[in-house]
C-alpha beads as a LAMMPS data file, in Angstrom:
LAMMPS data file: protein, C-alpha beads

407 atoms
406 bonds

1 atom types
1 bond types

-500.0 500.0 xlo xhi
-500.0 500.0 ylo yhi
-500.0 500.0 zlo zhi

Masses

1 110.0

Atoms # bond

1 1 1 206.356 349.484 243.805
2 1 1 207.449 351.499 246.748
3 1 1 205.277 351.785 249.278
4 1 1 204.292 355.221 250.713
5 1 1 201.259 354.395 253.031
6 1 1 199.823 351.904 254.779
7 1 1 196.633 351.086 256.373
8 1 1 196.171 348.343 259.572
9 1 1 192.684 346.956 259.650
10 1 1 192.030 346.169 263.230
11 1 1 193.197 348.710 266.301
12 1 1 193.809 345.527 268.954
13 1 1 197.155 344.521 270.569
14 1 1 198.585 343.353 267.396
15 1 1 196.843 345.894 264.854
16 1 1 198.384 348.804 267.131
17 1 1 201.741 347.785 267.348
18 1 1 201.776 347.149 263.662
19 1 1 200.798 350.908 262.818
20 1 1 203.846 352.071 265.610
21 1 1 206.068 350.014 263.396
22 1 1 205.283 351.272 260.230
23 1 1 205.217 354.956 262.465
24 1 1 208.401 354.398 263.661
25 1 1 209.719 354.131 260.304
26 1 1 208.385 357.386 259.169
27 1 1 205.676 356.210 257.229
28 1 1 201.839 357.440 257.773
29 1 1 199.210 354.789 258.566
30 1 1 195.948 354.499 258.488
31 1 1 194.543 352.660 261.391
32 1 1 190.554 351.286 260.932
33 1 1 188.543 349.421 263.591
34 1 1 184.793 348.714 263.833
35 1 1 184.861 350.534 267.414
36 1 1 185.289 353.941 268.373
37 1 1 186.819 352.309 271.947
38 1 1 189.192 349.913 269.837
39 1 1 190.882 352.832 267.938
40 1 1 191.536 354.878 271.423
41 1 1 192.779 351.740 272.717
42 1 1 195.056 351.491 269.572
43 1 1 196.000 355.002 269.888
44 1 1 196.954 354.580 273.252
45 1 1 198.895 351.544 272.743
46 1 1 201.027 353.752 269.835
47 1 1 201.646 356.500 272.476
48 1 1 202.556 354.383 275.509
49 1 1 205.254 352.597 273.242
50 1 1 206.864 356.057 272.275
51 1 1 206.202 357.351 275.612
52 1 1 208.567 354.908 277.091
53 1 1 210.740 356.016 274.760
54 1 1 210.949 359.287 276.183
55 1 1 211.315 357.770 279.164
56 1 1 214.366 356.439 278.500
57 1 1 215.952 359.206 276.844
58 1 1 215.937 357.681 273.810
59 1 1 213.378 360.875 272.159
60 1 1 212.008 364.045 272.891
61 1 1 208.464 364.528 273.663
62 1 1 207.764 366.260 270.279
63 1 1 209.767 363.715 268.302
64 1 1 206.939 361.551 269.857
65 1 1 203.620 363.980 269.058
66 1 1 205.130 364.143 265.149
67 1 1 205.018 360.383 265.464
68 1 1 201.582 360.272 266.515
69 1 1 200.530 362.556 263.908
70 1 1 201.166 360.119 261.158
71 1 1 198.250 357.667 262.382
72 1 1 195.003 359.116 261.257
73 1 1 192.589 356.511 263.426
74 1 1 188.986 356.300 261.511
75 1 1 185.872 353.951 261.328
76 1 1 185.631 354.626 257.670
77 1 1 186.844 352.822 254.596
78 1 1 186.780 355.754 252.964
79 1 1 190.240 356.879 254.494
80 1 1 192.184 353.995 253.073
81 1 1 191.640 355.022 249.295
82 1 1 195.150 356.211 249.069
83 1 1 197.105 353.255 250.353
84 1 1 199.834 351.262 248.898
85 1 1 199.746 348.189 251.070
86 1 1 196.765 347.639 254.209
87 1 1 197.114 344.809 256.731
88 1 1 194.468 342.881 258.203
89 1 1 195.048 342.434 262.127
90 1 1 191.183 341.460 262.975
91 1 1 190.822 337.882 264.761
92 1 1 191.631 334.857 263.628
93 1 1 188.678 333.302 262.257
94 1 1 188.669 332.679 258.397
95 1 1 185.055 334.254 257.898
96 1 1 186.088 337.667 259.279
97 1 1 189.464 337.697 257.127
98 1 1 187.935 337.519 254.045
99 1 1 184.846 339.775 254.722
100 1 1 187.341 342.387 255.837
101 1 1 189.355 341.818 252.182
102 1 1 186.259 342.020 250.512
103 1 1 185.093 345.247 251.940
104 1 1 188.435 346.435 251.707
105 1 1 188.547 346.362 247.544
106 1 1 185.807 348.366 247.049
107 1 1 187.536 351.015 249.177
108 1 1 191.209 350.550 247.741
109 1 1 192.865 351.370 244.714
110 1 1 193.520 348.165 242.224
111 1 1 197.007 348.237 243.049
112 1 1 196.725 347.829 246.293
113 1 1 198.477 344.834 248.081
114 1 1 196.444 343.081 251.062
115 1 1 198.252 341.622 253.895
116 1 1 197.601 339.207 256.134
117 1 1 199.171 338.906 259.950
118 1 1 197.128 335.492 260.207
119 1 1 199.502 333.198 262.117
120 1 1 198.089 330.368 260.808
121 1 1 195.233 330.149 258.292
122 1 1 195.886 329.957 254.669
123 1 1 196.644 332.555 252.803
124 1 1 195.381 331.170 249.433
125 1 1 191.725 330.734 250.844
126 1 1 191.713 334.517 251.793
127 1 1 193.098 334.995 248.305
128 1 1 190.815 332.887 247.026
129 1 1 188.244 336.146 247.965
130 1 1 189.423 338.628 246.451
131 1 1 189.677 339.468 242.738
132 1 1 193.361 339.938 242.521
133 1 1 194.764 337.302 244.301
134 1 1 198.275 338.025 242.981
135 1 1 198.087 340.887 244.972
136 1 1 197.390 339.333 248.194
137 1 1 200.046 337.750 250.726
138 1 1 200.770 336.733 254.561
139 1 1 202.855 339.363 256.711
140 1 1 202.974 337.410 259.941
141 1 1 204.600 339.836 262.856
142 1 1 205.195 338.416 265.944
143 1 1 204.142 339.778 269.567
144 1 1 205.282 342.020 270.619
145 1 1 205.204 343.280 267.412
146 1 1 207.643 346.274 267.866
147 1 1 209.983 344.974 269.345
148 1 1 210.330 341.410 267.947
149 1 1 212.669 341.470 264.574
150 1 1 211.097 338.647 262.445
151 1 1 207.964 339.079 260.171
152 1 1 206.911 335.687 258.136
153 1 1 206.521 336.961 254.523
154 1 1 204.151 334.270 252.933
155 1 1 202.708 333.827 249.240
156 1 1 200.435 332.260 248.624
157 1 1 199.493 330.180 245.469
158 1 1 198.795 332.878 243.041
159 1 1 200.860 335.689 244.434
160 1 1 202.252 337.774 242.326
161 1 1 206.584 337.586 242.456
162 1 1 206.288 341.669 242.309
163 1 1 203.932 341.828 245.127
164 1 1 206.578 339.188 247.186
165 1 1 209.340 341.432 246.147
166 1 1 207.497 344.853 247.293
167 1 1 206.722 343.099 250.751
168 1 1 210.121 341.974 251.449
169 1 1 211.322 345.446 250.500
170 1 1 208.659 347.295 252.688
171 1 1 209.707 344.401 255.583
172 1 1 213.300 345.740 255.377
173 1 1 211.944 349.407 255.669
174 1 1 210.413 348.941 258.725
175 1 1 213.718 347.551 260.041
176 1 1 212.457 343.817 260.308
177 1 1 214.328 340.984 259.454
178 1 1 211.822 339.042 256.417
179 1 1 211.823 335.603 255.985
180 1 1 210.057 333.956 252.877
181 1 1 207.859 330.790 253.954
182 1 1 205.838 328.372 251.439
183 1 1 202.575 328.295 252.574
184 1 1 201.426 325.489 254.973
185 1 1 199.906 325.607 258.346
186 1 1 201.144 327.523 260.556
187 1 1 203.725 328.379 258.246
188 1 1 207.304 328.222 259.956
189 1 1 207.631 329.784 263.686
190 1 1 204.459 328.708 265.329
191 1 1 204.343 324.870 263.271
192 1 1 207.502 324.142 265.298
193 1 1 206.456 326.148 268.070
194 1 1 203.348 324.013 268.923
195 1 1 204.840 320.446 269.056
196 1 1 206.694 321.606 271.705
197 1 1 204.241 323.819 273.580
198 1 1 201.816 320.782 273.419
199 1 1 204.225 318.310 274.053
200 1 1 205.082 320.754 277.405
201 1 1 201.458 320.714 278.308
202 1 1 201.078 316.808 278.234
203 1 1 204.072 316.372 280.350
204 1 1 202.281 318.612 282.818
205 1 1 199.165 317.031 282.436
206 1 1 200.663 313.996 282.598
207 1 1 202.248 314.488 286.466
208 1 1 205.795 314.616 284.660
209 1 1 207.090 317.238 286.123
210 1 1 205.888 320.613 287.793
211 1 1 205.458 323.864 285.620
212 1 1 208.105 325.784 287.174
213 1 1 210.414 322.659 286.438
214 1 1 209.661 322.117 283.159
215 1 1 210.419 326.190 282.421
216 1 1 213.538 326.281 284.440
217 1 1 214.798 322.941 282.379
218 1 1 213.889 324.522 278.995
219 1 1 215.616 327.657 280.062
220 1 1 218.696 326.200 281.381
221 1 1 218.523 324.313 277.991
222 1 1 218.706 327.503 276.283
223 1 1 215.284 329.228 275.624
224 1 1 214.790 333.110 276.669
225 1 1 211.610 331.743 278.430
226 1 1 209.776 328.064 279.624
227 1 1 206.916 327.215 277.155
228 1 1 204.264 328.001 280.040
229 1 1 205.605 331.167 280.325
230 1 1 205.090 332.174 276.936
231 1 1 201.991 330.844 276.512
232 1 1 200.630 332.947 279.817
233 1 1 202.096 335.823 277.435
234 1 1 200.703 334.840 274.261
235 1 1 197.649 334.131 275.342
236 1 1 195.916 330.119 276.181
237 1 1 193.370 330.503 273.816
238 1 1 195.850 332.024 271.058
239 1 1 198.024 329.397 271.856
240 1 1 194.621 326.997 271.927
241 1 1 193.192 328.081 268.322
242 1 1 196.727 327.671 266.508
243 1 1 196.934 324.007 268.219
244 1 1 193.346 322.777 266.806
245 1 1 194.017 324.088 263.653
246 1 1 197.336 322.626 263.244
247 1 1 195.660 319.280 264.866
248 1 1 192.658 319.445 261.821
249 1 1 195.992 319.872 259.128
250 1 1 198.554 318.090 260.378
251 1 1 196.221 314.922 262.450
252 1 1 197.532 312.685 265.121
253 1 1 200.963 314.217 265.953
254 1 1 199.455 317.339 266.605
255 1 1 196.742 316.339 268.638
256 1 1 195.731 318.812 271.536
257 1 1 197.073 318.069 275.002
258 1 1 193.586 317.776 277.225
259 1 1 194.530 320.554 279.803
260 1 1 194.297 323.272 277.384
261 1 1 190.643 322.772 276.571
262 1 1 190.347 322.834 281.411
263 1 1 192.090 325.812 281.281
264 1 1 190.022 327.506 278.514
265 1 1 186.794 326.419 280.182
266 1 1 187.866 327.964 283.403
267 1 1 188.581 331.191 281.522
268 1 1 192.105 330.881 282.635
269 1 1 194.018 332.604 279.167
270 1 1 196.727 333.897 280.591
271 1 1 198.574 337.361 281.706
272 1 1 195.618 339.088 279.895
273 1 1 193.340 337.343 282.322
274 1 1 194.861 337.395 285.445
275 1 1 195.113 333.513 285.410
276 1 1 196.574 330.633 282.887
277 1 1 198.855 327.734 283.962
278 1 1 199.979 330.644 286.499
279 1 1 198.177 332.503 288.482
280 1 1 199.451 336.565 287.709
281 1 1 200.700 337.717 290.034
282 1 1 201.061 334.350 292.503
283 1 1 202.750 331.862 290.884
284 1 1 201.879 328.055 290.388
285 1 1 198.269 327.959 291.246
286 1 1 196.345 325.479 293.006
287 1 1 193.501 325.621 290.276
288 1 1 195.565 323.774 287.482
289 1 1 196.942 321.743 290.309
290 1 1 193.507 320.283 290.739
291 1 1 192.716 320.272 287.162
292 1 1 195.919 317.703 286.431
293 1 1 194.627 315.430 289.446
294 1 1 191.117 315.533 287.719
295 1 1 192.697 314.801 284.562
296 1 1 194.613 311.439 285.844
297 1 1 191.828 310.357 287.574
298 1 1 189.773 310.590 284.298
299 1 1 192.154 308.820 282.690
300 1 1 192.138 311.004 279.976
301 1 1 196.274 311.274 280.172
302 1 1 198.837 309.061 281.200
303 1 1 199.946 309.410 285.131
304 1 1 203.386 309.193 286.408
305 1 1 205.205 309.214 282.719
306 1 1 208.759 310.327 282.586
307 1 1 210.438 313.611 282.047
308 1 1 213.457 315.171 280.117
309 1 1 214.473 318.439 278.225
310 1 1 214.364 316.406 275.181
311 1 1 211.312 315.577 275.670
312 1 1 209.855 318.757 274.905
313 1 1 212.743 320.289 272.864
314 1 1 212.891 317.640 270.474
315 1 1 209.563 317.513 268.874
316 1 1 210.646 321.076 267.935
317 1 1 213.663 319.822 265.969
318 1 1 211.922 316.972 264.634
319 1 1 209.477 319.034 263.009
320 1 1 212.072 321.599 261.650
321 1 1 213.596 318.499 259.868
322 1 1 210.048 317.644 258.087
323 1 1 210.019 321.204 256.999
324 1 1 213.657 321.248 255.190
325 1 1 211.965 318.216 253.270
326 1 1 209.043 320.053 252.651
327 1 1 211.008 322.998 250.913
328 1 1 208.837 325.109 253.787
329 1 1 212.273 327.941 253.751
330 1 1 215.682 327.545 252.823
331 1 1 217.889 325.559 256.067
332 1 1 219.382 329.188 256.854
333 1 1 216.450 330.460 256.956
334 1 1 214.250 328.319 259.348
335 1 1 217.065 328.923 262.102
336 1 1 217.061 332.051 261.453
337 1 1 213.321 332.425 261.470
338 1 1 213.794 330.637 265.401
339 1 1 216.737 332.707 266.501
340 1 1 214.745 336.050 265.366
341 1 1 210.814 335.056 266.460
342 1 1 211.565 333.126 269.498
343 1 1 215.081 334.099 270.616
344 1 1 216.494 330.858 270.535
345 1 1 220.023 329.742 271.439
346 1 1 222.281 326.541 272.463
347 1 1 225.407 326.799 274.610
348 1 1 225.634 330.314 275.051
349 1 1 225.108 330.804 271.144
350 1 1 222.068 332.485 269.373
351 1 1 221.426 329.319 266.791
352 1 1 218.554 327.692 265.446
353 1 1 217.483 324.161 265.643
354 1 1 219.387 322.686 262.604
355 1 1 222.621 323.824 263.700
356 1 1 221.378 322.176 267.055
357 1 1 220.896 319.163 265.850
358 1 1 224.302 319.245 264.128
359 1 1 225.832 320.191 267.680
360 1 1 224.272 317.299 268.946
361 1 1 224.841 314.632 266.748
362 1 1 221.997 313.704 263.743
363 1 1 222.310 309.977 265.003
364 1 1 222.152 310.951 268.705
365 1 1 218.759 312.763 267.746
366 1 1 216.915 309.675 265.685
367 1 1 218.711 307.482 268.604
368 1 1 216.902 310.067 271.426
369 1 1 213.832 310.533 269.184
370 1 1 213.707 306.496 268.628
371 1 1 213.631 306.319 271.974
372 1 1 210.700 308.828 272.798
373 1 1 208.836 307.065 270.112
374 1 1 208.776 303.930 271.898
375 1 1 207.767 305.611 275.146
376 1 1 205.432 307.988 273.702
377 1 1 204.192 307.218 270.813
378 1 1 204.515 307.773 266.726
379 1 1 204.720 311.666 267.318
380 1 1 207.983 311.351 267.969
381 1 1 209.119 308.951 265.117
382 1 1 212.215 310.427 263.360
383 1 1 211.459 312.952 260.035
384 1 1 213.324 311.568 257.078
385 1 1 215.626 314.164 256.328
386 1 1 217.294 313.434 260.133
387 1 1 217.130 309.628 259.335
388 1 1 218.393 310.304 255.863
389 1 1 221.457 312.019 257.018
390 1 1 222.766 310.052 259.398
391 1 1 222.623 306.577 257.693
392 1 1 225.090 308.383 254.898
393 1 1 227.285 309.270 258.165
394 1 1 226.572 313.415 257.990
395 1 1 226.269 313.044 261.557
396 1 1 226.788 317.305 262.430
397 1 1 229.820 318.856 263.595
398 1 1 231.838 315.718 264.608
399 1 1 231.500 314.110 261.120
400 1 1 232.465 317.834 259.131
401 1 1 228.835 317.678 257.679
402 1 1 225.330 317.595 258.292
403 1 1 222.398 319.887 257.663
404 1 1 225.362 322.343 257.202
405 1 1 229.268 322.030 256.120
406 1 1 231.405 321.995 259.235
407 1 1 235.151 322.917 258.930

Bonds

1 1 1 2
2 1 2 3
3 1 3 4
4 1 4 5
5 1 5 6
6 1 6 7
7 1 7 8
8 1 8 9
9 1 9 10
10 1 10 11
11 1 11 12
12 1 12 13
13 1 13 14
14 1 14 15
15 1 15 16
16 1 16 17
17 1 17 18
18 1 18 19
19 1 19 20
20 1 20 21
21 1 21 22
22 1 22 23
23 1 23 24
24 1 24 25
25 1 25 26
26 1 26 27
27 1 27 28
28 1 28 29
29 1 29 30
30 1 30 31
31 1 31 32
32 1 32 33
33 1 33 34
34 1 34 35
35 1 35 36
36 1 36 37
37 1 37 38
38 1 38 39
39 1 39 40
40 1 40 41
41 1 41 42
42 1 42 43
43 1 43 44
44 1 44 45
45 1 45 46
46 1 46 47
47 1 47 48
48 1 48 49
49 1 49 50
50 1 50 51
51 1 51 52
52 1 52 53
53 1 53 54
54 1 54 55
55 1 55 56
56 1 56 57
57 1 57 58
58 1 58 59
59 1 59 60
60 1 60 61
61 1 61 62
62 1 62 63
63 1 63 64
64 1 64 65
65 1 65 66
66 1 66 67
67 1 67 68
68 1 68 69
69 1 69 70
70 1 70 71
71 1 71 72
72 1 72 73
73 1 73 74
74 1 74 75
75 1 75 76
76 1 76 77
77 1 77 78
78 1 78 79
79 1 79 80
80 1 80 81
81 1 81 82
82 1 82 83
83 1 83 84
84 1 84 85
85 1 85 86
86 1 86 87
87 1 87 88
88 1 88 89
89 1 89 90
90 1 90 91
91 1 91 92
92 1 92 93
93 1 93 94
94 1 94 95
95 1 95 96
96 1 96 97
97 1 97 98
98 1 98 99
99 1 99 100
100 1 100 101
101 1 101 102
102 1 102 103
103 1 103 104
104 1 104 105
105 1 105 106
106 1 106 107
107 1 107 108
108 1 108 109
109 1 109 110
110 1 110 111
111 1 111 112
112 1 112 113
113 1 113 114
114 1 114 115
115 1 115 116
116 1 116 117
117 1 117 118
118 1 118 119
119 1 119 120
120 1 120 121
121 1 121 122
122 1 122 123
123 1 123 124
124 1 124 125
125 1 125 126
126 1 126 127
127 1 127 128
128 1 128 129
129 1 129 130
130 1 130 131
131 1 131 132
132 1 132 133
133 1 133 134
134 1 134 135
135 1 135 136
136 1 136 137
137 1 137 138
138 1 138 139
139 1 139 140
140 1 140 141
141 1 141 142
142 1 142 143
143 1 143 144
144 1 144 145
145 1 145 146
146 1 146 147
147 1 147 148
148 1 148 149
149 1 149 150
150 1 150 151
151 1 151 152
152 1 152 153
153 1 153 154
154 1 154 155
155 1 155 156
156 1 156 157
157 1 157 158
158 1 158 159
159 1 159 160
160 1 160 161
161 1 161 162
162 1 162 163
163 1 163 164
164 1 164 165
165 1 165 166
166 1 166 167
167 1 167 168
168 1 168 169
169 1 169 170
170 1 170 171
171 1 171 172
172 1 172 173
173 1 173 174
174 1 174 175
175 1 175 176
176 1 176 177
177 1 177 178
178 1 178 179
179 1 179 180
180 1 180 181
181 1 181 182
182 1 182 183
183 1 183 184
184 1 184 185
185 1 185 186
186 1 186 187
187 1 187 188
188 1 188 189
189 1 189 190
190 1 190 191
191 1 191 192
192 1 192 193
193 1 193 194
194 1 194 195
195 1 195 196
196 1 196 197
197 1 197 198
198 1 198 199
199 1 199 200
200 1 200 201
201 1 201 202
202 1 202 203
203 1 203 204
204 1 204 205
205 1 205 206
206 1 206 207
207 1 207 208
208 1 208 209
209 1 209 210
210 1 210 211
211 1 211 212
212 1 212 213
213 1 213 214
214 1 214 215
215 1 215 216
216 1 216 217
217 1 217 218
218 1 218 219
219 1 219 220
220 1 220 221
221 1 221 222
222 1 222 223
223 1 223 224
224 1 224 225
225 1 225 226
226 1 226 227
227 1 227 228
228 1 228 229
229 1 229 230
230 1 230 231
231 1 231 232
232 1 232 233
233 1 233 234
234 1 234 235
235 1 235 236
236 1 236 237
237 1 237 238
238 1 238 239
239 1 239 240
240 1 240 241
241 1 241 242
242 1 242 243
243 1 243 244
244 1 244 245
245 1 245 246
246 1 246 247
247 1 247 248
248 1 248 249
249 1 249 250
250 1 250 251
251 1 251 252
252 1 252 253
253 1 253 254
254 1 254 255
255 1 255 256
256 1 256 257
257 1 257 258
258 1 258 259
259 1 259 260
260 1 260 261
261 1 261 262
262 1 262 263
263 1 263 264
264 1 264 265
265 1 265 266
266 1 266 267
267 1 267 268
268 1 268 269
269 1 269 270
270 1 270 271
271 1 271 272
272 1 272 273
273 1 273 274
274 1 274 275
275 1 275 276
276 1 276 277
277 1 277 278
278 1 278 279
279 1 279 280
280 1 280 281
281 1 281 282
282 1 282 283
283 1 283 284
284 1 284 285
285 1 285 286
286 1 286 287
287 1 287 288
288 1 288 289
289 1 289 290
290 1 290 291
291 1 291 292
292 1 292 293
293 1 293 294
294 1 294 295
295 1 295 296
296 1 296 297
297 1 297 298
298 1 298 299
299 1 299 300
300 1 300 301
301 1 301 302
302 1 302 303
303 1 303 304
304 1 304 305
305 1 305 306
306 1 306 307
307 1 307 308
308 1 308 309
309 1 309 310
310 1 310 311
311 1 311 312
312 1 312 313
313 1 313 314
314 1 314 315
315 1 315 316
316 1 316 317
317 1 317 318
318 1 318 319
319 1 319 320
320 1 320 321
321 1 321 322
322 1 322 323
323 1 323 324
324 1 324 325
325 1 325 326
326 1 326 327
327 1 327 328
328 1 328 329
329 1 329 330
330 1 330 331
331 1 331 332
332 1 332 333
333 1 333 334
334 1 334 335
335 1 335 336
336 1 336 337
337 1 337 338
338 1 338 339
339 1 339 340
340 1 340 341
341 1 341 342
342 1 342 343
343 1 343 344
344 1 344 345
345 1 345 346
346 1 346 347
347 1 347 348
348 1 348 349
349 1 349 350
350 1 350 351
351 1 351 352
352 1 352 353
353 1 353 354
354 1 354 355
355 1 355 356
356 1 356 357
357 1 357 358
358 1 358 359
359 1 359 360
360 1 360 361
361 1 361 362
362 1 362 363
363 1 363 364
364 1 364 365
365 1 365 366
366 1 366 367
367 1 367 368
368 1 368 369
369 1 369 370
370 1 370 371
371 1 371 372
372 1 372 373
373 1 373 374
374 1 374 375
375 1 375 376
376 1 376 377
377 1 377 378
378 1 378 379
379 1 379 380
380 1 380 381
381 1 381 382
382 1 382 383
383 1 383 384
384 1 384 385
385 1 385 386
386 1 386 387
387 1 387 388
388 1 388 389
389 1 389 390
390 1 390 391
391 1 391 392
392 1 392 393
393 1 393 394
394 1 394 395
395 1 395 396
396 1 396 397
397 1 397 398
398 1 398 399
399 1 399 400
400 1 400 401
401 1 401 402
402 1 402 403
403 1 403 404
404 1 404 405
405 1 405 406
406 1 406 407
């Protein structure tokens, strides 16, 4: 089915950028928000992207206004009855997701596919629903959404091969780069995002290292940005929802680092806020300073522990080896997934963390993560498919095989 118009359901950060995309591509959209000041918002968000495009030169002002006229903004249902496809960009609580799909199929026509930009939560449940669960499926975009390349495409358990075809299609129309996940929590990106986000905020916690430090290392390691820097972006209590869910899925070796739940109480979320591990504009603040010291003196985290790059880095690796055993995308595709969502690279080159590990050597990683496990704990304890591969000597590039064939 080719789709010819879309809908967004929900006119926030996320929901607005999603309807400049599918603008952008010359598509109309239908954007739909509870509140009159959420759609001007949304509006606004659409016109300050294109505006900045004029700006630059890069369009003319009524390139722009025949842009903007293909988002009608309403509070109605009633104006999605023509759709082909709608996605859901409300917040991320399960409750809300499937009231909004709910509502949305006495407003749509039966063909109709529902989309989900949850970054997390499970696509079947929302499914679940509905009454045509082979038409529903997860079309994660990441933030900022139109700029960023990668969008998550994710069936769930009863969705329908068409509908995955027609979503990968519409992906590629919207000049995005689609990458089919298996459904599991927190489906590819942000499960081997938050190891290492987490394990960055226990290092802090921990006395380890500064913030600024622990950036600069991950940067000079290869990262576009250090994890507390992205999370100031993304958002603490984002970042903080995705962790406890992934803790209440996953258990112990996702367990929340402490000093996210001080900087949530102190409001601190990030950029949006003026505040989160950094104070915007300012710096490292004083604030979380004070909040590590309380949390030594608690003893609710270990004082004075040790720091490295790998420390942090390879948690991330680790867990991209569990999901190759898990079948969670194909090997190509998980790197690819992290080069495209996160801008990853290694020694200059824009690669993902398989090939990474292959750089390095798959028995210096289970040596390094050994290692960690024995200073940290069993979060660190070597996935199979790492262990696996190195006893049979596919040790990466040195050895001419590994996760991939090396010539």
């Amino acid at each position: 089915m080719y789709i010819f118009k879309a809908g967004v359901v929900g006119a926030g950060t996320m929901g607005g950028e999603i309807a400049q995309v599918i603008t952008y591509a010359g598509l109309p959209v239908v954007m739909k928000d509870i509140d009159q000041k959420m759609l001007d918002a949304g509006m606004e968000k659409i016109r300050s992207i294109y505006q900045r495009r004029v700006d630059k030169g890069k369009m003319t002002s009524g390139d722009m206004e025949s842009k903007l006229d293909l988002v009608t903004a309403t509070l109605s249902y009633d104006d999605l009855s023509d759709v082909d496809i709608v996605i859901e960009a409300v917040p991320e609580q399960m409750a809300i997701k499937k009231q909004v799909f709910h509502e949305l199929e006495e407003a749509c026509p039966e063909e109709t596919i529902f989309a989900s930009n949850t970054s997390a939560l499970s696509i079947s449940e929302m499914a679940a629903a509905t009454s045509k669960p082979h038409k529903v499926i997860g079309m994660h975009f990441f933030n900022p959404a139109h700029i960023m390349k990668l969008v998550e495409v994710i069936p769930g358990l009863e969705t329908g091969g068409e509908t995955q075809d027609d979503v990968v299609m519409f992906t590629e129309t919207l000049r995005k780069i689609p990458v089919v996940v298996q459904e599991c929590p927190g489906f590819l990106v942000n499960r081997l995002l938050m190891p290492y986000l987490n394990e960055a905020t226990l290092a802090l916690g921990e006395g380890s290292a500064s913030a600024t430090e622990i950036d600069s290392a991950v940067v000079e390691w290869g990262m576009p940005m250090g994890p507390f820097t992205l999370m100031d972006m993304l958002g603490i209590d984002v970042c903080g929802h995705v962790g406890e869910y992934l803790f209440s899925e996953y258990g112990e070796r996702m367990t929340p680092a402490p000093l996210f739940q001080k900087l949530l109480d102190a409001g601190r979320l990030g950029e949006k806020s003026g505040a989160g591990f950094y104070d915007h504009p300012g710096g490292e603040s004083d604030e979380v300073h004070q909040m590590i010291a309380d949390l030594q003196a608690s003893d609710m985290v270990a004082s004075g522990t040790s720091f490295s790059v790998e420390r942090v880095m390879y948690p991330l690796i680790n867990e991209a080896a569990r999901c190759v055993l898990e079948n969670v995308a194909t090997m190509t595709d998980i790197d690819m997934a992290m080069v495209a969502g996160t801008g990853m690279t290694y020694e200059g080159d824009r690669v993902g963390p398989l090939v990474i590990a292959d750089r390095i050597g798959l028995d210096n990683v289970v040596d390094k993560l050994a290692d960690l496990e024995d200073a940290f704990g069993p979060r660190y304890r070597p996935a199979r498919p790492l262990r696996l591969r190195a006893r049979a000597g596919q040790l990466g590039v040195k050895a001419g095989k590994g996760f991939y064939e090396h010539t």
